[in-house]
Each structure stands twice: as C-alpha cells, then as structure tokens.
C-alpha positions in Angstrom: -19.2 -19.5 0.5 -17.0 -19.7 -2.5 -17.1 -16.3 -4.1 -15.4 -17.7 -7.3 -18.7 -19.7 -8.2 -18.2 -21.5 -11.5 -21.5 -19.6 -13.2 -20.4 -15.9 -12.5 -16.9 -15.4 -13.7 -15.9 -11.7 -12.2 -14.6 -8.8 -14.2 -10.8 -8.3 -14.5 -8.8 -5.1 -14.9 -5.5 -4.7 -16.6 -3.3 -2.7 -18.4 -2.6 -4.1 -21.7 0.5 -1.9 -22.3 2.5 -2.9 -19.5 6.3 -3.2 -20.9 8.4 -4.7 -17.9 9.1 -8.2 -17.2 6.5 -9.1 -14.9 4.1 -6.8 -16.7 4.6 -9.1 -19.8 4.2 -12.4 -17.8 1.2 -10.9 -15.9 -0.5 -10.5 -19.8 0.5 -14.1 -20.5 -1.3 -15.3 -17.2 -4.0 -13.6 -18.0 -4.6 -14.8 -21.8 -4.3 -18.2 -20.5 -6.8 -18.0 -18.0 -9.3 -15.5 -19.9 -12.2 -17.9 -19.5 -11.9 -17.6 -15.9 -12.7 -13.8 -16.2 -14.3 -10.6 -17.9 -11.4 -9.1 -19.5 -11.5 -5.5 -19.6 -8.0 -3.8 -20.7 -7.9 -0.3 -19.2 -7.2 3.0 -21.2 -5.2 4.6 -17.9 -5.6 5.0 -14.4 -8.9 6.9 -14.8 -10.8 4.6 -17.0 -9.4 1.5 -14.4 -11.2 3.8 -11.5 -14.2 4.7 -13.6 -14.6 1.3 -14.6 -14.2 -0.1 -10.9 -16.9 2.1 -9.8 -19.4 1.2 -12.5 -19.4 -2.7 -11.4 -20.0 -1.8 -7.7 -22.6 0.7 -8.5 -24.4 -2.4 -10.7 -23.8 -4.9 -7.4 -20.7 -6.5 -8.4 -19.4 -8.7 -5.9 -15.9 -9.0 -7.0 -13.4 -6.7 -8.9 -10.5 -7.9 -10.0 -7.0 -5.6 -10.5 -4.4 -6.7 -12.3 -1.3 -4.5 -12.2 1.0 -2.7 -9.8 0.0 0.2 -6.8 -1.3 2.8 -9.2 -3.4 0.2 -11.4 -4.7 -1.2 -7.9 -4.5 2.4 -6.4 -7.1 3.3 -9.1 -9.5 0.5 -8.5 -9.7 0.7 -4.9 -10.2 4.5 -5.7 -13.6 3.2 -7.5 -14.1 0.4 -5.0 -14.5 3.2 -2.3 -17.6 3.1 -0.1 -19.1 0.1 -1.8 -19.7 -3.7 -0.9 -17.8 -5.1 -4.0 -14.4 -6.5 -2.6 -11.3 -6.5 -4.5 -9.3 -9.4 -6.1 -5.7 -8.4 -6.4 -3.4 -10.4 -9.1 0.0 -8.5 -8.3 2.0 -7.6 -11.7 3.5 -4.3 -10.7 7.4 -3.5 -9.4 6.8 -3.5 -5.5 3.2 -4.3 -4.8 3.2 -3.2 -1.9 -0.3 -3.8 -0.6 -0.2 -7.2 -2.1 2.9 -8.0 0.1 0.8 -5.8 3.1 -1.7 -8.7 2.9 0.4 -11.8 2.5 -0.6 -12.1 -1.4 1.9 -14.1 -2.8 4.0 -11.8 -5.5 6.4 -11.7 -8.5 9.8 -12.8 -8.0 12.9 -13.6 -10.1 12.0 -17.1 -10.9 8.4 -16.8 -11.1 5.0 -14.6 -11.7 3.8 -16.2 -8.4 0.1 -15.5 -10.5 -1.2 -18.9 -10.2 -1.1 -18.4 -5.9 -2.2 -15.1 -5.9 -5.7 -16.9 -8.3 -5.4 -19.2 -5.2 -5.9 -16.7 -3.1 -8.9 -15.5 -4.9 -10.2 -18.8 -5.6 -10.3 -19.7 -1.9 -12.9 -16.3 -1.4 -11.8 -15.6 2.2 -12.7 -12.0 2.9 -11.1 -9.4 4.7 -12.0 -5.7 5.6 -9.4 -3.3 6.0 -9.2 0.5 6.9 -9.4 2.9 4.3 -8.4 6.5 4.6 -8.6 9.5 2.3 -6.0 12.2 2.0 -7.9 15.3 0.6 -11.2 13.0 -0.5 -9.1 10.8 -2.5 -9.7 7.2 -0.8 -5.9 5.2 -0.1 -5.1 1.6 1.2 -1.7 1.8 2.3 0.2 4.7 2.2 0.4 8.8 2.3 3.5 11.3 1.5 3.2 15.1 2.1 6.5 17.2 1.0 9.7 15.5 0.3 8.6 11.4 -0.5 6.2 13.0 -2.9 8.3 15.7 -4.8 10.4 12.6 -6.2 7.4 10.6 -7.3 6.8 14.2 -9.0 10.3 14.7 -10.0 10.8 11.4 -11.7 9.9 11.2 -15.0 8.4 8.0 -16.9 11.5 8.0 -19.7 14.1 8.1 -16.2 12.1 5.1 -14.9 11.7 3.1 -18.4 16.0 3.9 -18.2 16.8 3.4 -14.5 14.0 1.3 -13.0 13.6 2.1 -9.9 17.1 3.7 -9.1 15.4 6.7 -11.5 13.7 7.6 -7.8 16.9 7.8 -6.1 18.4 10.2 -8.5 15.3 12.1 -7.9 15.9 12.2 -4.5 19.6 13.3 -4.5 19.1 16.2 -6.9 16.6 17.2 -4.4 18.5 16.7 -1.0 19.8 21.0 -1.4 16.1 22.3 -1.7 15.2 24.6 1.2 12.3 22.0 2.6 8.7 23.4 3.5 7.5 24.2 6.8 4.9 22.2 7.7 2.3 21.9 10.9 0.3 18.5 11.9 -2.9 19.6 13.2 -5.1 16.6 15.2 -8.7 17.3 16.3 -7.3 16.9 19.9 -5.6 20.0 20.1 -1.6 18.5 19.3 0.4 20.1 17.0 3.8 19.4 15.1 6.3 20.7 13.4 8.2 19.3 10.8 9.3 19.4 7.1 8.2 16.2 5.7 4.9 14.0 6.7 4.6 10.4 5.8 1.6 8.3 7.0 0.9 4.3 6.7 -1.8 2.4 7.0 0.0 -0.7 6.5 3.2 -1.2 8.0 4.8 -1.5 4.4 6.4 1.5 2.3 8.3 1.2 -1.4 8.2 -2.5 -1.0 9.9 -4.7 1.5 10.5 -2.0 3.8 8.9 -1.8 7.3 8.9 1.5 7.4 5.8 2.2 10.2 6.5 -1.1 12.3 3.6 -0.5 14.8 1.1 -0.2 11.8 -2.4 -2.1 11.5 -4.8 -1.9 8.8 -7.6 -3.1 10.8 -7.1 -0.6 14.0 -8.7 2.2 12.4 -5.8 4.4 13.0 -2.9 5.9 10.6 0.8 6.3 12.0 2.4 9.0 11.4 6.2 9.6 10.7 7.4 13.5 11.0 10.7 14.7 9.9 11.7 17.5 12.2 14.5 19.0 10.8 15.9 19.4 7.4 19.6 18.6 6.2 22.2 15.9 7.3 19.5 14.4 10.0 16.7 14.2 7.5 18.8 12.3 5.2 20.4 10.5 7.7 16.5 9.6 9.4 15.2 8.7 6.1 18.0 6.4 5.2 17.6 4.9 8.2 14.0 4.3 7.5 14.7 2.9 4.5 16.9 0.2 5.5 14.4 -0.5 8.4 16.2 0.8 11.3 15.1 4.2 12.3 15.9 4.7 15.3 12.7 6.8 17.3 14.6 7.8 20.2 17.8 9.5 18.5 16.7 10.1 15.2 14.6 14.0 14.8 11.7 12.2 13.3 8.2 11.6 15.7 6.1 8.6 15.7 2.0 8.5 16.0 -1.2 7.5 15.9 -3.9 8.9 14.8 -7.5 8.6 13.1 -8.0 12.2 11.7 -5.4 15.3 11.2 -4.6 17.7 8.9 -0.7 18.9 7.5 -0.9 22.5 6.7 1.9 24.1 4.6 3.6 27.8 4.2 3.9 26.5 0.8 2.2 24.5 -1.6 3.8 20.9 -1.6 3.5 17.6 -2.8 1.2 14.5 -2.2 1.1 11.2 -3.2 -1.4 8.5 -2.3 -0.3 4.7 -2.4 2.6 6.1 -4.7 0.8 8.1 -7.1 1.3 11.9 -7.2 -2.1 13.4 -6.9 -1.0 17.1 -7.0 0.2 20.2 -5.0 -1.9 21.5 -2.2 -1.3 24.1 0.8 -3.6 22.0 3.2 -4.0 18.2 3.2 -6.7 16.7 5.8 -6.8 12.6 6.7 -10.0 11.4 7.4 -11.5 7.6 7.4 -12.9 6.2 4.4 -17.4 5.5 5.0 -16.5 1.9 4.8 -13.8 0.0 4.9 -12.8 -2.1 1.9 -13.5 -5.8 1.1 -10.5 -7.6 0.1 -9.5 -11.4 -0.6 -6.9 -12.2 0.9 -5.0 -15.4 2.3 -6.1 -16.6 6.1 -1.9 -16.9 6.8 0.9 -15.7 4.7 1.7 -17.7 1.8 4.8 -19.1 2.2 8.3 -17.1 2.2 9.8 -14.8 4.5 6.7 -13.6 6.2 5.8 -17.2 6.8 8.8 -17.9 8.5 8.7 -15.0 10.4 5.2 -15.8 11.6 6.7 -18.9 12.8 9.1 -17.6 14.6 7.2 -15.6 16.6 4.6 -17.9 17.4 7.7 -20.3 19.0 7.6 -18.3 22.6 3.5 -18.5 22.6 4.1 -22.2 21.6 6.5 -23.2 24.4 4.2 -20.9 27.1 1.5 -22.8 26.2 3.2 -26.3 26.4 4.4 -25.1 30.0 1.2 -24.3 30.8 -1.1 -27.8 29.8 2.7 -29.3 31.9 1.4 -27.6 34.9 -2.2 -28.5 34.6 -1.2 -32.1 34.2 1.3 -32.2 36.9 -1.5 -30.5 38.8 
C-alpha cells in the first residue's frame, strides 16, 4: 500500500532558521509543496524530538524530517520504540543516514528534494537497527573520546565562518592533549584497550566516507573501531580512515562486532550520537533499541555513484549466472 494516501497528508518537521545554501532551498521546497504536508517549524532539537514523539504516541504512521543528522537525529530520538516510520527529506551538510540508505541528497547543482518526495511517495518500508548509547536511541553512528571532543570543541560562530573545515581546526588544536584511557567491556568476557572508541551502525561516517566497511544496519550488530595508541599512529590511523583506507592489519586500531558493550573511562570524556554531542560521561553502555525503526526508503540506490557501484558488483554474479544457464543448456 501507498502510505502517501491522497486524504492523510503526514506531518513535516523543519527548522525554519536554517541559514546555508541547501538549508534555504530545502525552505523553498517545502513552501511549494506545503499542501502535500502538516507543516510544523521546530523551536530546536528538543521540540523536533518532543514533537516526533507526540505523533507516534497518537498512531501516526508517518513522520516526516526535514533537515540535517541532528534535526533527523532528534526525530528518530522521538520515533524510538514506536510503529510510526520516518520520512527523511535531506537538507543538512552531510546527511549521512540519508546517503546510508540510498536517499537521493543535495548536491552542487541541485536540492535533489523532489527524488527524495519520490522516495517517500513510493511508501516502500524498511526496518533498520537501532542502538542506544547511554538510553539515547542512534541510527547511524557513535564517538566516545577524541571524534566527540571536536564536535564539543567546535563552536557554532567557527562553523557559520569555516563550514566544515571549523572541525578540522578543532581537531588539530586537539592532536597534543594527553588522550583518555579507555576499556571496551563485551558481555562475553573480551576486553580492550584503547584511547578513542568509534562505533557504526551504518557503514557511513562524516559523509562519503566508508569508514566501518563491513557495517550492516539490518544485522543487529555495531562495529566497532578502537584506537590503541595515542600520537603519530592515532593521527596517522584516523587519517587513514578518513580518506577510506585504514589499513586493519598495520594500522594500531581493532575492528569488531558486537550487539552489546560498554567503554569505561579513567576520565570523564566525550560522546556524540549521530553527530550530536550529548555530554561527558565516565561509563557509556551500547545496547539495542526495543524495536527497530521504520524508515522509507528507495528499493535500489537512486542513481549516482552508489548505483554504479551496485552495478559493478553485480557484473561477476551476472556473468556466473550466464555460465551457469550455458551449462544447463549445453547439458
């Protein structure tokens, strides 16, 4: 069924202060199309989560987020442990779950809004995993120390300034801080050691990156990513990660899986949840989510680089299975 019935038009949240670029053209989209939806222009993050949980509480089939991670962050946050699925019209920087999911996103040239409504209109559903880091429900990603101080570190009049290179300063000022020690705990009996945690539901971090390749948001599991040591091979590890190439054999950093865990700190240190600093906190547990989350999302990647990629891979199955009915008819 068609969840985008023509007598029920589904409540849409939004930021009506967005500044940027894309914010502005995501405003536009939406005026135009405002008798396709309930508006509802959000006060902050915490009337966007407040507001998300009110509509599932009432039975609400359909919530619809307008915005970037922390706007979408926020809904999911009131989406949590209901049946209402989420609509996602990407207007942020990096939408990165957007990407995650094959929701068609903002770009130089265009908004890309009227695909992403496609997306939506179509009404196929998805569920994916959801995860909470201290109770606090997130879709895609987790940072405990370092990724998180710089989210903390960077201020909003930096990033109005700098965009998204405001981060990167953040990080370099940071580099010459003695690093926490931390200790991964999993209900197995394993521990770690390290000095920075990062953790993905999705294989997706700060955008385009593939930061946790062997990531699945259906697989009810989170990988994990520890840093080992501090100094020249953290930097050198995360930089690596960043450009997509960390290398899990020579790099200090370990890879794995894992469904429930706790990090526990000699200090208080940072977290951030699908990008948003959420506080300071000696001992941070990861636990599933009561129920995964409903999302609409496209059935195959909408076009671009993760089409073709898709593609290409499918090209050896392709050929295997041409060789295959070959030999059945030659047999």
């Amino acid at each position: 069924m068609n969840v985008m019935e023509e007598e029920h038009r589904y409540p849409l949240l939004f930021n009506p202060n967005a500044r940027s670029q894309k914010g502005k053209r995501a405003l536009s989209f939406i005026m135009e199309h405002a008798k396709d939806f309930v508006l509802y222009a959000t006060r902050d993050i915490d009337d966007a989560r407040n507001l998300a949980s009110k509509f599932a509480d009432k039975g609400e089939p359909v919530v619809l987020a307008a915005g970037g991670d922390g706007t979408l962050n926020a809904v999911v946050q009131g989406l949590a442990g209901s049946d209402t699925a989420l609509g996602v019209l990407p207007a942020g920087t990096m939408n990165v779950f957007a990407r995650e999911i094959g929701i068609p996103v903002p770009n130089l040239q265009s908004s890309n809004l009227n695909k992403a409504m496609e997306v939506i209109r179509a009404g196929n559903m998805r569920e994916v995993d959801l995860f909470e880091s201290n109770g606090k429900p997130f879709v895609q990603m987790a940072g405990v120390g370092f990724d998180a101080q710089v989210i903390e570190e960077t201020t909003n009049e930096s990033k109005k300034v700098f965009g998204p290179l405001a981060y990167l300063m953040s990080a370099v000022k940071l580099l010459g801080d003695t690093p926490p020690k931390m200790r991964v705990i999993f209900k197995d009996g394993r521990e770690i050691d390290g000095v920075a945690v990062l953790v993905g539901n999705g294989s997706l971090y700060g955008g385009q990156v593939k930061l946790f390749p062997k990531a699945d948001n259906c697989d009810d599991m989170l990988d994990l990513i520890v840093f080992k040591e501090s100094g020249y091979k953290f930097v050198l590890d995360s930089l690596k990660g960043l450009a997509g190439v960390l290398d899990l054999v020579g790099s200090s950093v370990e890879y794995l899986h894992a469904d429930d865990f706790k990090v526990v700190s000699d200090r208080e240190v940072p977290v951030e949840v699908d990008g948003e600093y959420v506080g300071r906190c000696h001992t941070v547990e990861f636990t599933p989510a009561s129920k995964k989350l409903k999302v609409l999302a496209p059935k195959e990647p909408v076009g671009g680089l993760a089409q073709l990629w898709k593609n290409w891979q499918n090209i050896p199955r392709k050929l295997a299975g041409e060789r295959e009915q070959k030999t059945h008819d030659d047999a």
